[in-house]
MIFI-140956 format. One record per residue: residue number from 1; residue in one letter; x, y, z of N, C-alpha, C in turn. Coordinates in pm, whole numbers. Layout:
<recs>
[NUM; "A"; [X; Y; Z]; [X; Y; Z]; [X; Y; Z]]
...
</recs>
This chain:
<recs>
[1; "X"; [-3909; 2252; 15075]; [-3784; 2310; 15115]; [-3775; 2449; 15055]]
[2; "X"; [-3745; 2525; 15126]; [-3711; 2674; 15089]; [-3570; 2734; 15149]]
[3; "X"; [-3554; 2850; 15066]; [-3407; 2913; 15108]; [-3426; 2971; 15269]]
[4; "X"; [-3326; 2890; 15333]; [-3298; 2952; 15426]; [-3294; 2819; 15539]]
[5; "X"; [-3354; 2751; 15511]; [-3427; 2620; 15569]; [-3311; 2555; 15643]]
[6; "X"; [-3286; 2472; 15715]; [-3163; 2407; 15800]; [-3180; 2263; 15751]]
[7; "X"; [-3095; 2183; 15655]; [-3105; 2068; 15623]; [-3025; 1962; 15659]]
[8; "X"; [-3037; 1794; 15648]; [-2920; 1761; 15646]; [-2926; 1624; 15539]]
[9; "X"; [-2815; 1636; 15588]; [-2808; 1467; 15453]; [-2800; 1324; 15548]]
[10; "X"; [-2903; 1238; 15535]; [-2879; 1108; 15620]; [-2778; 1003; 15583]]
[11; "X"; [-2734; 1010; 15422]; [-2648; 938; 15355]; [-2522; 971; 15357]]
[12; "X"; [-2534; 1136; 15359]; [-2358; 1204; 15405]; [-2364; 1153; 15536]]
[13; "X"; [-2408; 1200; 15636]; [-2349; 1144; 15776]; [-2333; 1021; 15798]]
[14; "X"; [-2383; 908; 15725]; [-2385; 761; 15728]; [-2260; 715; 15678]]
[15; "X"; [-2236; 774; 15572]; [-2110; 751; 15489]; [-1993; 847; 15458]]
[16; "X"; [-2024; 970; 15482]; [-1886; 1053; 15468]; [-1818; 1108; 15586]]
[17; "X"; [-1909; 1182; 15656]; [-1893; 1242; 15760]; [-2028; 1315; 15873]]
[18; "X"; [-2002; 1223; 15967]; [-2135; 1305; 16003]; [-2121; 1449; 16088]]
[19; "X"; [-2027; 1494; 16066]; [-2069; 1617; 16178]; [-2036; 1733; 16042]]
[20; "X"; [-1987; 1712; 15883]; [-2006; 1805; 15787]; [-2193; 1813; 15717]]
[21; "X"; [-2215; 1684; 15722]; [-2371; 1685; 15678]; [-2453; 1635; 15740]]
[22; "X"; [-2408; 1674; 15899]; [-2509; 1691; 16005]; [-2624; 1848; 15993]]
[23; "X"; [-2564; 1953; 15893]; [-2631; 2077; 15923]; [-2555; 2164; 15811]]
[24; "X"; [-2693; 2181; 15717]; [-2663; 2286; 15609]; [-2755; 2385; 15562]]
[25; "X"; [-2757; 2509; 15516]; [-2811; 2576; 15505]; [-2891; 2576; 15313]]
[26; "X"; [-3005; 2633; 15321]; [-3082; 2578; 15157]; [-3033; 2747; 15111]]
[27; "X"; [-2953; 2718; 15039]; [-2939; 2872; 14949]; [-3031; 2909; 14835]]
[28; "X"; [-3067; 2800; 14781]; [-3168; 2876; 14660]; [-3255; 2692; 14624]]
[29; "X"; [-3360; 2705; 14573]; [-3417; 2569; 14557]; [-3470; 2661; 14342]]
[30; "X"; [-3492; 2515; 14290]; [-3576; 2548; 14178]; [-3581; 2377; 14159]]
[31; "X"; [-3683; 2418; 14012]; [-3695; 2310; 13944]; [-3668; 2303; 13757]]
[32; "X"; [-3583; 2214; 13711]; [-3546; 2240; 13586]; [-3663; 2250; 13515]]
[33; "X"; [-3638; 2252; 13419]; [-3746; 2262; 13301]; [-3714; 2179; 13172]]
[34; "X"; [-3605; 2129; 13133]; [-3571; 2054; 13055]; [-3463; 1978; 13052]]
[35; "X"; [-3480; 1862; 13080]; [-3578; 1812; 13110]; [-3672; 1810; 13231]]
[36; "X"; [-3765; 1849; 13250]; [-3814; 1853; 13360]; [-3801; 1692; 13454]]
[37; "X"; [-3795; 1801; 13626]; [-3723; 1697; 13741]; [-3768; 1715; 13851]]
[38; "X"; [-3744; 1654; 13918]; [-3732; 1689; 14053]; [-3680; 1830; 14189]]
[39; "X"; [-3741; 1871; 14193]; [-3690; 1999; 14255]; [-3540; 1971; 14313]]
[40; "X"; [-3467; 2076; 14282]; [-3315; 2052; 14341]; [-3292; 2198; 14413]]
[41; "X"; [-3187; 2170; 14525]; [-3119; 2314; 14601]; [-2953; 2276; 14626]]
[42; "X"; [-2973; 2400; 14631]; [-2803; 2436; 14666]; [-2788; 2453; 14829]]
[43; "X"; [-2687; 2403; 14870]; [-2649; 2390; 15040]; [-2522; 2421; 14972]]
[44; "X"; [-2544; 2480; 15148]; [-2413; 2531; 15231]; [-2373; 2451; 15349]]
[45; "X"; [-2269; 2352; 15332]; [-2268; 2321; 15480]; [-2168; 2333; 15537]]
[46; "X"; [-2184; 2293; 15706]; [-2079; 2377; 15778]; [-1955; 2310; 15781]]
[47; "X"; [-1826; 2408; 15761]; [-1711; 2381; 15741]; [-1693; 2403; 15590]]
[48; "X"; [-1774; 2386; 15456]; [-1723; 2411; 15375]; [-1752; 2502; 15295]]
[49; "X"; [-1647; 2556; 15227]; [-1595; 2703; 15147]; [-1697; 2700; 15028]]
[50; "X"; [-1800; 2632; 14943]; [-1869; 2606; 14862]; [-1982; 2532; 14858]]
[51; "X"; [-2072; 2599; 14763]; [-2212; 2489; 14768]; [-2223; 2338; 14715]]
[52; "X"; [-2278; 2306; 14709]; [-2314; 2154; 14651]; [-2496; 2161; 14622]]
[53; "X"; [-2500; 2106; 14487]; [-2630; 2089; 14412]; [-2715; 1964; 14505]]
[54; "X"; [-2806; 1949; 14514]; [-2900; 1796; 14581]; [-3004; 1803; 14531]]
[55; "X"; [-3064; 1652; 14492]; [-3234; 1663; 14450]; [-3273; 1694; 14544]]
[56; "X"; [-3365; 1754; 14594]; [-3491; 1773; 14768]; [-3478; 1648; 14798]]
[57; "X"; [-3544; 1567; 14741]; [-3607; 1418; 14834]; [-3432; 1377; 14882]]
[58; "X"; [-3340; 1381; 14889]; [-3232; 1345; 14952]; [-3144; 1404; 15087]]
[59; "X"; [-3257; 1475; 15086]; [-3247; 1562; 15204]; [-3364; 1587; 15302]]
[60; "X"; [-3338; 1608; 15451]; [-3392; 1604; 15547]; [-3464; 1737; 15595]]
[61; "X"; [-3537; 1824; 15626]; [-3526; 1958; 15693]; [-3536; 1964; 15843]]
[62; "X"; [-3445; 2038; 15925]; [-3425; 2028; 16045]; [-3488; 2108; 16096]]
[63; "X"; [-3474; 2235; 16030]; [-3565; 2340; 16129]; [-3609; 2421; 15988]]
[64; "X"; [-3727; 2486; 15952]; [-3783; 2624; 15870]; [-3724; 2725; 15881]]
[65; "X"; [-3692; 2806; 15786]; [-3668; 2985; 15798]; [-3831; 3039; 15840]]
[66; "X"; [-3884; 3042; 15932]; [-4050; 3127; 15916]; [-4030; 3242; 15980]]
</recs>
């Protein structure tokens, strides 16, 4: 997963809402260092005013930035 990437969440749309985490955008990805983890990113998704943190593996990619 990289910035820019079109993601979504299969567990948000299952359970919260599916047409907010039907489609979000990857704003920045890293990986901690201490303790070291699992790569995590920040989304944007549509309709809301703020990001939200996610491990990668909990997320889907819909389409690449290439």
């Amino acid at each position: 997963m990289k910035r820019g990437d079109l993601v979504k969440h299969p567990k948000g749309i299952e359970n919260v809402c599916k047409e907010k985490y039907s489609l979000g955008v990857v704003l920045s990805e890293y990986t901690p260092q201490h303790p070291t983890g699992a790569q995590q990113v920040t989304v944007m998704w549509r309709g809301m005013q703020s990001y939200l943190v996610y491990n990668a593996d909990q997320l889907e990619v819909i389409s690449e930035n290439r």
